[in-house]
N, C-alpha and C positions, 0 to 999 in steps of 0.2 A: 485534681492532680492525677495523671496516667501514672500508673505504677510501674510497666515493664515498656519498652521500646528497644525492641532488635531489629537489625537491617542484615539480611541475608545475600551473600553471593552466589550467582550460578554459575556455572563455570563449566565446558561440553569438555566430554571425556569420559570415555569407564573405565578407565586405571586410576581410581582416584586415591591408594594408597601411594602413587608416584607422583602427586600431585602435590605441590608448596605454593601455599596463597599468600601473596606480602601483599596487605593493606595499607594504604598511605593513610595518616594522622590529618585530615581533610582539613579540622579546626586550626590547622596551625599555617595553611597557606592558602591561597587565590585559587579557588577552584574553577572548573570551566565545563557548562555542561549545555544544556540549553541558555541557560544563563550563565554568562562568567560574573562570579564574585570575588572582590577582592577586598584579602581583609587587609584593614587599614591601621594605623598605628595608635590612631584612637580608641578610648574604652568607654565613651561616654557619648551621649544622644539628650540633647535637652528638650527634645519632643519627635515626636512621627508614631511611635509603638500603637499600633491600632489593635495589635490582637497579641495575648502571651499564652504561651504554652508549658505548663511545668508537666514536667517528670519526675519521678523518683530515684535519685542518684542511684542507689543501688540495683535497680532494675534497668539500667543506659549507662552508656557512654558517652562525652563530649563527643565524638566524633558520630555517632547514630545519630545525637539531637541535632548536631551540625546537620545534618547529609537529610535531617528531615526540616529543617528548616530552607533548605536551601530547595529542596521540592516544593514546599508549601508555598514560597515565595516564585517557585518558576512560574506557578498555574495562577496568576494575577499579575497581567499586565502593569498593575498601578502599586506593585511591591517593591519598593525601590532597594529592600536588603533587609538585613537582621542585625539585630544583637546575640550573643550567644555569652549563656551565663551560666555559672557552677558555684554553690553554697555552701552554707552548712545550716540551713533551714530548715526545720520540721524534721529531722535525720539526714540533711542532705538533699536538695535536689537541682535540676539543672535546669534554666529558663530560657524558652525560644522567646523573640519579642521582633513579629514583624514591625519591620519599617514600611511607613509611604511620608515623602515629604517630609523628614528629616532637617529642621532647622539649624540647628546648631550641632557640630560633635565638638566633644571636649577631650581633655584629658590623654595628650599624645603621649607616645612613650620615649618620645624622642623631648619634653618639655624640659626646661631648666628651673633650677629652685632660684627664689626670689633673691638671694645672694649672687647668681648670674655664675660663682664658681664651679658647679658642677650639674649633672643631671639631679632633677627631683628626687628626693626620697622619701617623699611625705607620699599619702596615700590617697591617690584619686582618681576618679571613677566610681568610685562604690554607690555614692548617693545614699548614704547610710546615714540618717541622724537621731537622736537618741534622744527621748522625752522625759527626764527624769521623772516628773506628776506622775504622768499618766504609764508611767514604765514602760513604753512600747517603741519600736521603732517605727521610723518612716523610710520605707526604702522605694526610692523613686528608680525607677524602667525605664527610659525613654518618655518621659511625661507621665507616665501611671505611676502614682502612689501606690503602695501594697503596706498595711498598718499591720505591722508586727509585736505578740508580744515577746515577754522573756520566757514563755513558757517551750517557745519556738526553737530557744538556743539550747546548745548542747551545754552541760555542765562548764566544760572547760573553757567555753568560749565568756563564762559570764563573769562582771566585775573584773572584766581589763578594759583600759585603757585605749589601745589599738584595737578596738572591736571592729573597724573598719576592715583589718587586715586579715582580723580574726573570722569573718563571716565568710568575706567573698575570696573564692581562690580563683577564680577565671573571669574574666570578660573581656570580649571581641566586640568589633563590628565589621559587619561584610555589605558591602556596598556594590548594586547589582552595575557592570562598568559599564554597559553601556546605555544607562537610565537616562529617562527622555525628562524628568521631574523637571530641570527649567525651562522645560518648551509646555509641556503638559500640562492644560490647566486643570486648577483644581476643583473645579466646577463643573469637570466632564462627568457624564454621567455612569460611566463605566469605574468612575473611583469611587462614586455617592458612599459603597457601603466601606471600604477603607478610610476614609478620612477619619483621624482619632480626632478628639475632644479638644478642641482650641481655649490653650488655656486664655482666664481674663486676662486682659490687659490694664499693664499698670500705667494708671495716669499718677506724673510727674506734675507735685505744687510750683507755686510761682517761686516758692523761696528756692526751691533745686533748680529750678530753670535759668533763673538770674544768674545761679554762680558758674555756670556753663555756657562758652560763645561759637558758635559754629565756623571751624576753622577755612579760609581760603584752598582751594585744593594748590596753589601756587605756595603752599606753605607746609608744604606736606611734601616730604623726598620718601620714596620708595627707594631702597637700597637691599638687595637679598646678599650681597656682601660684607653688609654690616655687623662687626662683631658686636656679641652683648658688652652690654656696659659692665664696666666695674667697680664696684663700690669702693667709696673714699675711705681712707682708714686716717679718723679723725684723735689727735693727743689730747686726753680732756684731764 
């Protein structure tokens, strides 16, 4: 873990007592630099994370580890984006997690709860699950596991309930826009040292296979006009 991370401005001028500097909050929109990133309304990554970076909250800013993730990722070709992540682990700290090859993202913030009535309010993204045996968490990154104990958490946060809510207070992802990743194969050798760790693959018994038939695509309607369903409210 890096303890301190500052990102200084230069700025030409020697009246610099007449000088007012307004910083833009980078983490919170689409930046454009050599690489334009855009953050997306997703907070989750169910693989790509090849390389993570922590810092020590009180020694950074979200918007420094932003602005250094968004460097780290310029200078590799085969860095499709990041995650950007803020705690309350070991005192607090804030996690870069390059992407390449990013299969799935989860958890939009735009999703609805399973009632179809309103936006979600349950808590997800976090990838936080709790081992009661072994008292430790498992906090999944982008595909990396990180085994956490309780020794990790602040007093306050322990013995509730919404420890999901209670750990993570930030996460993004920024996705580099103009990534070549479905043309790019993954086998160039210019990506050989970013490829993360391919999780197993689960093979499916005959008794799961059987109760699932693979549908016609003449039985499948695409509709982006389609309002969500609504649930029956049945008199019992």
């Amino acid at each position: 873990m890096f303890q301190n991370l500052s990102c200084s401005l230069k700025v030409n001028g020697a009246d610099r007592q007449n000088v007012t500097v307004i910083r833009k909050k980078g983490h919170e929109f689409t930046t454009k630099a050599q690489k334009t990133f855009e953050r997306l309304s997703f907070r989750k990554a169910s693989s790509g994370v090849y390389r993570t970076v922590v810092f020590a909250a009180e020694g950074t800013t979200l918007t420094d580890v932003h602005r250094f993730c968004q460097d780290e990722c310029t200078q590799n070709t085969c860095c499709d984006g990041f995650i950007l992540n803020q705690n309350v682990l070991s005192g607090g700290t804030i996690m870069c997690g390059l992407l390449s090859y990013p299969d799935m993202l989860l958890c939009s913030e735009a999703d609805w709860d399973v009632s179809g009535l309103a936006k979600a309010n349950r808590i997800c993204g976090a990838g936080v699950t709790y081992n009661k045996l072994q008292k430790q968490f498992i906090f999944n990154f982008g595909g990396q596991d990180f085994n956490i104990t309780d020794t990790a958490l602040p007093t306050s946060s322990k013995n509730k309930t919404d420890y999901q809510a209670t750990i993570i207070g930030f996460q993004g992802i920024y996705l580099w826009k103009e990534s070549d990743m479905t043309t790019r194969p993954k086998t160039s050798p210019a990506c050989s040292s970013v490829l993360p760790q391919q999780a197993p693959r689960v093979v499916l018994s005959d008794a799961v296979k059987e109760t699932f038939v693979t549908l016609d695509s003449s039985a499948v309607v695409v509709d982006s006009e389609q309002g969500h369903p609504q649930p029956a409210l049945l008199d019992l």
